[in-house]
MARTOR-501552 format. One line per 3 residues: their letters; for each residue x, y, z of N, C-alpha, C, O, CB. Coordinates in steps of 0.02 Angstrom, whole numbers, plus 50000, padded with zeros to 5 digits. Glycine has a CB too. Example, Ala and Ser with C-alpha at 12.3 -4.5 7.8 and 13.67 -1.06 7.14 Angstrom:
<nodes>
AS> 50660:49716:50390:50615:49775:50390:50660:49835:50390:50712:49834:50423:50565:49776:50452  50642:49888:50354:50684:49947:50357:50645:50002:50394:50670:50057:50402:50704:49970:50286;
</nodes>
This chain:
<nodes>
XXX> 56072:54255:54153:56003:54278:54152:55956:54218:54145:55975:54164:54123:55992:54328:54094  55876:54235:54172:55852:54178:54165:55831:54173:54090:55836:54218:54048:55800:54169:54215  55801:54097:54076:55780:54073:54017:55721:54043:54008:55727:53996:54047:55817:54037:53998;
XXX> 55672:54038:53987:55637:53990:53956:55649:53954:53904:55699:53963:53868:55594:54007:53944  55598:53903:53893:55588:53858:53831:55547:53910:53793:55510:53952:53820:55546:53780:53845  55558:53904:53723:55521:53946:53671:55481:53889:53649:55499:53834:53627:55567:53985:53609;
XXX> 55418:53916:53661:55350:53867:53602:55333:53899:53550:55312:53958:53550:55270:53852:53631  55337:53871:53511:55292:53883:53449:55220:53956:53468:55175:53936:53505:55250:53788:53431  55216:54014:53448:55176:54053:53441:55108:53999:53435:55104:53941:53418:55198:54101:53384;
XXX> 55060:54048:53457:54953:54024:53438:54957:54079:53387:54990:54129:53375:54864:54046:53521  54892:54036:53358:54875:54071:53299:54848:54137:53330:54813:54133:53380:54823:54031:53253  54859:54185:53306:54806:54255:53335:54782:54297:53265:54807:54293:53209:54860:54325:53396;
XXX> 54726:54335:53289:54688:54365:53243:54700:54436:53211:54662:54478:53187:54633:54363:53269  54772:54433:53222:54814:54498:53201:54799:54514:53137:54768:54565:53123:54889:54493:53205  54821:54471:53091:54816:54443:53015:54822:54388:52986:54863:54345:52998:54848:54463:52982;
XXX> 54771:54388:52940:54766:54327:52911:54803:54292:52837:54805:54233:52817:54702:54329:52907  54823:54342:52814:54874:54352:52770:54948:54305:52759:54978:54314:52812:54889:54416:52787  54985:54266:52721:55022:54224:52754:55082:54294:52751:55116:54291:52802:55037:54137:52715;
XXX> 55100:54348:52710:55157:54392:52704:55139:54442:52781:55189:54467:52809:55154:54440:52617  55074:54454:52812:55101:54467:52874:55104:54435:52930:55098:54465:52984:55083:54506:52890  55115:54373:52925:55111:54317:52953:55191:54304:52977:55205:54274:53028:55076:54267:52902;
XXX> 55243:54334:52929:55298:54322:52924:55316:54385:52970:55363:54380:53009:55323:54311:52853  55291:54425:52968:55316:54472:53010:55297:54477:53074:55329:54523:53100:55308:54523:52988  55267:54458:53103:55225:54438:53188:55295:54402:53221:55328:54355:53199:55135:54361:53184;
XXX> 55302:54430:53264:55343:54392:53320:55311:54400:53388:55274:54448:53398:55418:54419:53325  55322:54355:53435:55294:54358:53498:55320:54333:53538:55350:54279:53532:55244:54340:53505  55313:54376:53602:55352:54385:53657:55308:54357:53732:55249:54365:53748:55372:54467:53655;
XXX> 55371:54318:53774:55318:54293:53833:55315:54352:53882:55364:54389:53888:55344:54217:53877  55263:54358:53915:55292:54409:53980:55274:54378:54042:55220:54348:54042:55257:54490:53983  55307:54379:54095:55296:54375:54153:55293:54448:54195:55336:54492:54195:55343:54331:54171;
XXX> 55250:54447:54219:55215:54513:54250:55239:54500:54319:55189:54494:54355:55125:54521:54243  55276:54494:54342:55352:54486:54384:55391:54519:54398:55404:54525:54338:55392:54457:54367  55431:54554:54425:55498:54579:54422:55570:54544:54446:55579:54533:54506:55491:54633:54454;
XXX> 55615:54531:54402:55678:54483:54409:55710:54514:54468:55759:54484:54489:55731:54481:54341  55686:54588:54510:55730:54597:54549:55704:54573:54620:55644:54581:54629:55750:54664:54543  55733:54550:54660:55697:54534:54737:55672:54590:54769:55708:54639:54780:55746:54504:54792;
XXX> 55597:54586:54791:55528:54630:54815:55553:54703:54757:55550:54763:54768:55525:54655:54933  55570:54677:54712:55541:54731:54679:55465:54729:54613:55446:54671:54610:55607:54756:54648  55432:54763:54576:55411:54771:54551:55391:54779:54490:55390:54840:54482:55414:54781:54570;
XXX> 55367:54744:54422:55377:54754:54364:55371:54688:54323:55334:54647:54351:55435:54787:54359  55400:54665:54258:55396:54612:54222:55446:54612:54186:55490:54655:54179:55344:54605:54191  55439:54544:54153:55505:54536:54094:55493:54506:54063:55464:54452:54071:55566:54516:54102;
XXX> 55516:54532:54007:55482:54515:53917:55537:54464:53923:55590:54469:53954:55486:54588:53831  55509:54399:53874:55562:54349:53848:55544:54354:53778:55487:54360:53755:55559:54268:53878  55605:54351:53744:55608:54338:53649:55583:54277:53653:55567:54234:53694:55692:54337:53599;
XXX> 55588:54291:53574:55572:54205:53549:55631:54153:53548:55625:54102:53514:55546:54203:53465  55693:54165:53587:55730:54116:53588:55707:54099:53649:55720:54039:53659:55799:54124:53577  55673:54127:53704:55678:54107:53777:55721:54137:53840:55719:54133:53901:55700:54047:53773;
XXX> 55767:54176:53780:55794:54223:53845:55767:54292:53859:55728:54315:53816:55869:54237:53838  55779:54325:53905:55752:54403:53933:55795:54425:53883:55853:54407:53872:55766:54436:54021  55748:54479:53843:55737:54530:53816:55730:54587:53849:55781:54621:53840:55697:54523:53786;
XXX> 55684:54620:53893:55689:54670:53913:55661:54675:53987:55614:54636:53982:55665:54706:53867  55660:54690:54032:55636:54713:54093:55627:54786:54111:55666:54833:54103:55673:54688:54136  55546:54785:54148:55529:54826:54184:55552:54835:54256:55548:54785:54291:55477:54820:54179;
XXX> 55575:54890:54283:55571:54872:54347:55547:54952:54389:55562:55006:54365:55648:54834:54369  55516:54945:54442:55498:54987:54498:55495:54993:54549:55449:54986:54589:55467:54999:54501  55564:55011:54556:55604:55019:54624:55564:55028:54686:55578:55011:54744:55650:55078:54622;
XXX> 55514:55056:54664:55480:55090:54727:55442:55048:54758:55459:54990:54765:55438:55147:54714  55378:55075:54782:55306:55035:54783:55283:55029:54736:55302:55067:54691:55255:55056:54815  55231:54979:54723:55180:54966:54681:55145:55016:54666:55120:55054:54707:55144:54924:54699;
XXX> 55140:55020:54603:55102:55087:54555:55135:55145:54570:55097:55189:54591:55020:55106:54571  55201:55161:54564:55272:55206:54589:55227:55238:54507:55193:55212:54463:55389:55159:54598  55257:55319:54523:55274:55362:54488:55323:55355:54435:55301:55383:54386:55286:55401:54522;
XXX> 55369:55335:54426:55416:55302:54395:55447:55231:54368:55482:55191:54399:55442:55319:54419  55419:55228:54291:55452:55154:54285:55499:55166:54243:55503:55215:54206:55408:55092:54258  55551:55104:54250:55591:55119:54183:55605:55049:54150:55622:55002:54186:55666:55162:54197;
XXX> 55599:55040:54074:55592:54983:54039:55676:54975:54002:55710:55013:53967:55521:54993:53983  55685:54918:54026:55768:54915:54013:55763:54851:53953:55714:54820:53933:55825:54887:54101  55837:54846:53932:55840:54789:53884:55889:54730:53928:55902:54749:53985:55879:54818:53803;
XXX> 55909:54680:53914:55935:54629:53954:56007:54662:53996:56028:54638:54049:55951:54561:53902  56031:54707:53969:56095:54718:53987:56064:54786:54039:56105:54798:54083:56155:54733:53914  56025:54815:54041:56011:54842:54107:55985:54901:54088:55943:54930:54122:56069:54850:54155;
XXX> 56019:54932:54007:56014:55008:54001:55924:55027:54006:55881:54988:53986:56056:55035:53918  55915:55082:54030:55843:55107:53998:55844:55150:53922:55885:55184:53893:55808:55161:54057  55788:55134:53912:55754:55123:53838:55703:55181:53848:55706:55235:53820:55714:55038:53820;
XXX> 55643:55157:53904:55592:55214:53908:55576:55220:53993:55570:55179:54039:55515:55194:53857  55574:55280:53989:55560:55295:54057:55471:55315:54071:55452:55373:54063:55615:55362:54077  55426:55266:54090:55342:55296:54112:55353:55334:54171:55382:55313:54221:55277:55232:54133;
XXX> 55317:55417:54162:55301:55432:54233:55231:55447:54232:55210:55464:54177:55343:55490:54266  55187:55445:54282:55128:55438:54298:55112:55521:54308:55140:55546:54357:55121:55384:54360  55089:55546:54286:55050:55627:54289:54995:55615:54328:54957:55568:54315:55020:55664:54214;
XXX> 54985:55657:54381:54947:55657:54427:54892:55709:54398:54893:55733:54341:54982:55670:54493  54839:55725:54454:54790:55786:54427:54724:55770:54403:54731:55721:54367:54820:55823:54370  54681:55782:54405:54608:55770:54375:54582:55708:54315:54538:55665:54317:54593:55838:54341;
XXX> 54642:55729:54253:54652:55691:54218:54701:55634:54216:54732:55650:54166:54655:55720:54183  54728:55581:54236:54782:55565:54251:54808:55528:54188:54775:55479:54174:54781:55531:54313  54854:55540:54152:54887:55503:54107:54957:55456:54140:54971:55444:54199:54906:55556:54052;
XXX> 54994:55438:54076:55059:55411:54077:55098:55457:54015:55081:55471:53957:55056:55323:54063  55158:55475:54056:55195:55507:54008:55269:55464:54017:55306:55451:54064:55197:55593:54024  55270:55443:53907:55320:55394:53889:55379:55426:53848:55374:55447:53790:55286:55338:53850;
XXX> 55421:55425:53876:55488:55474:53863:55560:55402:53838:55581:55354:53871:55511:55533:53968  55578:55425:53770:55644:55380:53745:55696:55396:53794:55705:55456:53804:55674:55400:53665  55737:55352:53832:55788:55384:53853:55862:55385:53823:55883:55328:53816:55788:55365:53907;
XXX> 55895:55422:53808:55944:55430:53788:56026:55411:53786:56069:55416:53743:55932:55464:53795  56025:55388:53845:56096:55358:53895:56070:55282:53952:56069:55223:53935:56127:55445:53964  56059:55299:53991:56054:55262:54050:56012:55264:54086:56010:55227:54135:56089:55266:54083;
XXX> 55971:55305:54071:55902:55316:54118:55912:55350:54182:55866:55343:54222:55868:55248:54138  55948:55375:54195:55939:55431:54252:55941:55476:54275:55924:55505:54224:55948:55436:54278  55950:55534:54326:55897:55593:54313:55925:55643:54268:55889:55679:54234:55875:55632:54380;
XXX> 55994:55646:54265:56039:55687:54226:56006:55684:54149:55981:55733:54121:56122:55656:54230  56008:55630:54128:56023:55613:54062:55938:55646:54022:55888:55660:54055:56044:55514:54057  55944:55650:53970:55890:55692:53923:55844:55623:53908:55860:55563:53904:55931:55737:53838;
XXX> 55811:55642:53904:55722:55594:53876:55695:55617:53809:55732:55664:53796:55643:55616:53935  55673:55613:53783:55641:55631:53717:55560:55602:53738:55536:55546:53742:55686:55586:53641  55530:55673:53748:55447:55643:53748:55418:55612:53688:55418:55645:53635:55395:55701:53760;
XXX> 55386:55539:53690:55380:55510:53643:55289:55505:53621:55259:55522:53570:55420:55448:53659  55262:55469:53693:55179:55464:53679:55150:55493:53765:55181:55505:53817:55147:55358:53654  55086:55494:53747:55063:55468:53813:54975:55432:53807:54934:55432:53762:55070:55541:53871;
XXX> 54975:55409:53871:54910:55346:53877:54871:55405:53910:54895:55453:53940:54923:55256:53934  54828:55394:53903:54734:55411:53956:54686:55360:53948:54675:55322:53901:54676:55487:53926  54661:55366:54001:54597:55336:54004:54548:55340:53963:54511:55389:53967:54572:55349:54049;
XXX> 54535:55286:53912:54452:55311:53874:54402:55269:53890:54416:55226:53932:54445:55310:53789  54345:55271:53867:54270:55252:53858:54277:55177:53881:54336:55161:53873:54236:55264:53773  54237:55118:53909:54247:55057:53900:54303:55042:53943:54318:54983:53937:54254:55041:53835;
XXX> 54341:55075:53987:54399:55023:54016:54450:55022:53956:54502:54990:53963:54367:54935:54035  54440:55048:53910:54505:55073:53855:54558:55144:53868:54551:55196:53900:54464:55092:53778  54597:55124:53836:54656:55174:53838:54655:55201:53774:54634:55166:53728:54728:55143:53854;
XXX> 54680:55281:53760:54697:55300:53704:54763:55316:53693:54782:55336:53748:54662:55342:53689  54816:55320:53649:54867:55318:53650:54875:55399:53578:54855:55403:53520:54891:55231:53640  54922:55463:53637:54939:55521:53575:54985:55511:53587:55002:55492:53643:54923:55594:53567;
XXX> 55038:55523:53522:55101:55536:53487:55124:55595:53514:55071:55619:53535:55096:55540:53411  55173:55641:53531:55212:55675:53528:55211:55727:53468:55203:55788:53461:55257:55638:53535  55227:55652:53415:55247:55713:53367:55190:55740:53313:55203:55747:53254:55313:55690:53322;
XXX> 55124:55753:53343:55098:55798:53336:55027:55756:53263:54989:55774:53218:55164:55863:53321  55052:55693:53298:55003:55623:53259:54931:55631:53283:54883:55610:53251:55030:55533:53286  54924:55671:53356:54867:55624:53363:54845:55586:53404:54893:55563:53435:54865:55592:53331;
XXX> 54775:55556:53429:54785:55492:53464:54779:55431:53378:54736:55429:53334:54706:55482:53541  54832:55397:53386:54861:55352:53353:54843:55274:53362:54822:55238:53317:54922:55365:53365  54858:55253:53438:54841:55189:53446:54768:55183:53503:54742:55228:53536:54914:55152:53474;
XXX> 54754:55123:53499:54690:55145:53571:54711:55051:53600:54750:55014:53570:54557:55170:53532  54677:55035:53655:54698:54953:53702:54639:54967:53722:54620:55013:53758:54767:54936:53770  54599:54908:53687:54529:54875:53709:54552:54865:53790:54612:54863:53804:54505:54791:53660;
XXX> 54511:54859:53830:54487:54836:53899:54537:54833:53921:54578:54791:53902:54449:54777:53913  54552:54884:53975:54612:54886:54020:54598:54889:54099:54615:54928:54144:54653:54947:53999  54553:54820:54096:54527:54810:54143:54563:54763:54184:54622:54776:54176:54473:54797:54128;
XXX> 54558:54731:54212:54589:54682:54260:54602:54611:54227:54640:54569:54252:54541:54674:54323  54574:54604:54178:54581:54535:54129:54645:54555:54074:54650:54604:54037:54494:54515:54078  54696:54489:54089:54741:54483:54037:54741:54491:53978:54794:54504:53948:54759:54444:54035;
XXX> 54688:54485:53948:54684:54470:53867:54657:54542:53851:54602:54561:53872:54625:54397:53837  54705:54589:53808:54673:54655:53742:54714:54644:53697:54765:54610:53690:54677:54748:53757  54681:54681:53662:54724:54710:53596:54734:54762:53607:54714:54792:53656:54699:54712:53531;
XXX> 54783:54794:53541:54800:54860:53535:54805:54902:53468:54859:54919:53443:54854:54862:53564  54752:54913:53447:54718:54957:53374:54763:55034:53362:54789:55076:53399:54615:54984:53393  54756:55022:53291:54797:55075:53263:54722:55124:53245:54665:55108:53259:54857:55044:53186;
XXX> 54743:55187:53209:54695:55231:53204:54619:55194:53150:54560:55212:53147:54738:55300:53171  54656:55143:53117:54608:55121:53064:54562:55054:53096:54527:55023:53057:54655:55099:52991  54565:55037:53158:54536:55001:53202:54575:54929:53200:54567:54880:53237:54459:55000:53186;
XXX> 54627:54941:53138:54651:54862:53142:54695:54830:53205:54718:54871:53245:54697:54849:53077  54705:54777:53214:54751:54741:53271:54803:54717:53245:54816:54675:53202:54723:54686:53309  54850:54777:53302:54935:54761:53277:54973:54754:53325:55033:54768:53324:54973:54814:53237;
XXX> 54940:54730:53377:54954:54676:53442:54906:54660:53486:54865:54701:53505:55003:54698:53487  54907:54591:53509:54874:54554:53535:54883:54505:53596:54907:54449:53584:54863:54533:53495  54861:54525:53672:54899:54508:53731:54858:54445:53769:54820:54455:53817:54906:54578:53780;
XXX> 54871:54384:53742:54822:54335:53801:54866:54265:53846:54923:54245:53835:54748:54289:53745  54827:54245:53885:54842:54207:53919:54901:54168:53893:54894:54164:53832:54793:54180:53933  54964:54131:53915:55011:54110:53861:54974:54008:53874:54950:53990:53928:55125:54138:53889;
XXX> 54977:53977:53834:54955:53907:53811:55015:53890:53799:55048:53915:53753:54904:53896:53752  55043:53826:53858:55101:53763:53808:55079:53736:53783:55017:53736:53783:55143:53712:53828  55129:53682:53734:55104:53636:53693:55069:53604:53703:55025:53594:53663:55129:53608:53673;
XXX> 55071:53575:53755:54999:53537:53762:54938:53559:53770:54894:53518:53784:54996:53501:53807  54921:53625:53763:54871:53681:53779:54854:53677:53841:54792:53672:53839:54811:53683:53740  54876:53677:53909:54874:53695:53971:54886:53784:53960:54925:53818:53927:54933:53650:54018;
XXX> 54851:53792:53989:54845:53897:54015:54863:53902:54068:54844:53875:54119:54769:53944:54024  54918:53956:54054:54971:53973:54107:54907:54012:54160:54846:54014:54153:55048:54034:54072  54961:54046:54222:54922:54077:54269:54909:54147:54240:54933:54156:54184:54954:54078:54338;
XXX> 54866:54211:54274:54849:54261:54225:54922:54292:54232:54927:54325:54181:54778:54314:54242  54979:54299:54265:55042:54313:54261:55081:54301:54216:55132:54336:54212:55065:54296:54298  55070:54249:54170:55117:54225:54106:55058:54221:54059:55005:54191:54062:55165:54144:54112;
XXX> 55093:54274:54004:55054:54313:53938:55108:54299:53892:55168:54295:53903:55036:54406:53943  55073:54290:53837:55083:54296:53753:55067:54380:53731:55017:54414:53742:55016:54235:53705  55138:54398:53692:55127:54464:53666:55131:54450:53596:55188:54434:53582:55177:54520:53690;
XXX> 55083:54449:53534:55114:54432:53487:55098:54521:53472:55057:54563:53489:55090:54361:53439  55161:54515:53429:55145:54586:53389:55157:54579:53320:55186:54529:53300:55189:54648:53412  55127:54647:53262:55118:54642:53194:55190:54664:53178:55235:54685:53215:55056:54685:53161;
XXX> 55187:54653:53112:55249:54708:53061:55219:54775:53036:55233:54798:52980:55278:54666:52978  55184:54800:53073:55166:54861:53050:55174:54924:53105:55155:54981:53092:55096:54853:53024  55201:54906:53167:55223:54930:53220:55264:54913:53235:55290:54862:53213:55197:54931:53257;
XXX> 55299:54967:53304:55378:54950:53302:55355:54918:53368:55301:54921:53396:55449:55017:53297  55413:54888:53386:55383:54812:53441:55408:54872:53498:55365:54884:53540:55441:54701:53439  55470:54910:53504:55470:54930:53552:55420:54977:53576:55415:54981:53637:55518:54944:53554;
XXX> 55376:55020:53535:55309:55058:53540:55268:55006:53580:55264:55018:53641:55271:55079:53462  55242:54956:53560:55205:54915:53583:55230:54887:53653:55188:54874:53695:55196:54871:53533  55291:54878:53664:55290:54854:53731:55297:54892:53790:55299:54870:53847:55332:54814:53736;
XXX> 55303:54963:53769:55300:55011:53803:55206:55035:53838:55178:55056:53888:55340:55061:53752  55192:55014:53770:55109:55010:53799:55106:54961:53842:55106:54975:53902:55050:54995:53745  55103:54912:53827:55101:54857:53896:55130:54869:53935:55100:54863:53989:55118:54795:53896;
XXX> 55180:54885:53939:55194:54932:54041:55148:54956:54060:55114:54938:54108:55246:55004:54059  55134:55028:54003:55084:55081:54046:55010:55036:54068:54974:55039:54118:55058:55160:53987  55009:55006:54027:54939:54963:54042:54956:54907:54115:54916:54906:54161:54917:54907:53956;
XXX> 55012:54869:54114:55021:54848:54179:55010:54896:54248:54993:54875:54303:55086:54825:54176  55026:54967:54229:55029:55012:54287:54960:55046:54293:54943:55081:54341:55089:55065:54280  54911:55030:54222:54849:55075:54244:54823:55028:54298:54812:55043:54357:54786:55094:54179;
XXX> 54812:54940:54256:54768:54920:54298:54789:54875:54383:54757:54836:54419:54730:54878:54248  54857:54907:54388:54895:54884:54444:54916:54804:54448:54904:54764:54493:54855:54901:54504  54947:54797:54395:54957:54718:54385:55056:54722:54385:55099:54678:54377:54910:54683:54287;
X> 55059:54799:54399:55150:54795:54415:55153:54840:54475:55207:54851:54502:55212:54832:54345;
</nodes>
């Protein structure tokens, strides 16, 4: 599999705290897909290797994504709901991701106010999370119900502070969310604003 070099995390404005400071990890993404003319991105850990991949078999902005971990399985399956209102509906998958196998409906995204997204729970939470500007620019956050930031998506900076192209992003995320929640939002958000 491929690899990167791991840099050192940027400071971000998640928290300022040094105890949740310890809990922030961050992830590179390339808004890419590892498969040839296919579609999607791939998360790298903080060692530098792939962590997880998106991919979409189809065309661009396909009805169907599915977010895998390095070894291939799917994790979450996005399908795109068509109709007046158009959401994303984000389903756990259970086995392998395909059509047989059971899903567990988990959240789903809509469109809000501002070029923002709102994010409801399933289980009966709520809208829970919301993603500032899901506009065509790399850089949002992603707010919990109490407005705080418990992930934060911008341009990725090497050490020498050169800025990557808008294709290579910094995901840092908090300890107060589960990372796989959060990177599941950044799919749907790659697929609102057609950047997979």
């Amino acid at each position: 599999m491929a690899k990167i070099q791991p840099l050192p995390s940027s400071p971000c404005s998640i928290s300022s705290s040094d105890d949740h400071q310890q809990g922030r990890q961050a992830y590179t993404l390339w808004m890419k897909s590892l498969v040839f003319n296919g579609n999607g991105c791939a998360v790298y850990g903080p060692d530098g290797a792939v962590a997880f991949r998106v991919d979409n078999y189809g065309c661009r902005g396909g009805r169907e994504v599915l977010f895998m971990d390095r070894a291939g399985n799917a994790l979450i399956r996005i399908r795109r709901k068509g109709g007046m209102f158009r959401r994303w509906e984000v389903c756990r998958c259970t086995h392998d991701g395909g059509e047989g196998d059971e899903a567990t409906p988990w959240f789903s995204v809509r469109r809000a106010e501002k070029g923002g997204a709102a994010v409801t729970m399933h289980d009966g939470a709520g809208t829970c999370y919301t993603m500032d500007g899901c506009s065509r620019k790399p850089e949002y956050r992603i707010r919990d119900v109490d407005g705080m930031v418990v992930a934060e998506v911008a341009r990725k900076q090497t050490a020498a502070g050169v800025v990557l192209g808008d294709d290579v992003l910094t995901l840092t995320v908090g300890p107060e969310v589960g990372h796989l929640l959060v990177l599941g939002l950044v799919a749907v958000r790659g697929l609102m604003n057609g950047s997979m």
